[in-house]
Structure formats: structure tokens, C-alpha cells
C-alpha positions, 0 to 999 in steps of 0.5 A: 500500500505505501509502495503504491503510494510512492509510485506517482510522486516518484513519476512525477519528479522523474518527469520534471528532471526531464523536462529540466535536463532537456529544455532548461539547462543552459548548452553550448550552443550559440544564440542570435543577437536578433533577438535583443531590441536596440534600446530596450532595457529588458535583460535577457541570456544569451550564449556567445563566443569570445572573440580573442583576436579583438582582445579585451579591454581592461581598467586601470587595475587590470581587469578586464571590462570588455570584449567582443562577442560572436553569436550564430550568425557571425554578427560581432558585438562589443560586450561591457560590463560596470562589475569586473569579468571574471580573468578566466573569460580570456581562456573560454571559448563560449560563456553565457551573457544576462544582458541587455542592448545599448546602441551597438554594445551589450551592457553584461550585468553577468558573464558566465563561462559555458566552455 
């Protein structure tokens, strides 16, 4: 009788594990700034990759406050932040940006490295 019971909610847990693990997760993959309105201040995700050859730009202390970005397309974007990005982004090849367009710029309110 309580085996029983259990069966449904273990059902249940498996299904959204699933649903998680296959829709939600982040990927590798690389995203489109397309989607980003010029102007707009809504902050959205987006996976990107580095472009090491422009370099990055980095304050009087030495970190790193900008560099340029790839999406799917080929489209290239300037990338800024106001925090410090994380000296490791010099060593990756795809992160993930929660941010938001401002003329031809990313404003990063946060760079997270994917691979």
C-alpha cells in the first residue's frame, strides 16, 4: 500500500528532471543577437563566443571590462560590463551573457563561462 503510494510522486519528479535536463539547462550552443531590441532595457541570456583576436579591454587595475562577442550568425558585438569579468573569460571559448542592448554594445550585468 505505501509502495503504491510512492509510485506517482516518484513519476512525477522523474518527469520534471526531464523536462529540466532537456529544455532548461543552459548548452553550448550559440544564440542570435536578433533577438535583443536596440534600446530596450529588458535583460535577457544569451550564449556567445569570445572573440580573442579583438582582445579585451581592461581598467586601470587590470581587469578586464570588455570584449567582443560572436553569436550564430557571425554578427560581432562589443560586450561591457560596470562589475569586473571574471580573468578566466580570456581562456573560454563560449560563456553565457544576462544582458541587455545599448546602441551597438551589450551592457553584461553577468558573464558566465559555458566552455
Amino acid at each position: 500500500m505505501k509502495i503504491s503510494r510512492l509510485i506517482l510522486p516518484a513519476i512525477f519528479v522523474v518527469v520534471i528532471a526531464v523536462m529540466y535536463f532537456t529544455y532548461f539547462a543552459s548548452t553550448g550552443e550559440l544564440g542570435s543577437f536578433s533577438k535583443f531590441s536596440p534600446g530596450s532595457e529588458i535583460n535577457q541570456e544569451i550564449n556567445v563566443a569570445i572573440v580573442k583576436a579583438k582582445g579585451f579591454e581592461r581598467d586601470a587595475n587590470g581587469y578586464i571590462i570588455s570584449f567582443f562577442a560572436r553569436d550564430i550568425n557571425n554578427v560581432e558585438v562589443k560586450v561591457t560590463s560596470h562589475e569586473s569579468i571574471p580573468a578566466e573569460i580570456a581562456n573560454a571559448e563560449v560563456v553565457e551573457l544576462l544582458g541587455h542592448m545599448h546602441e551597438n554594445s551589450l551592457i553584461a550585468l553577468r558573464v558566465t563561462i559555458i566552455k
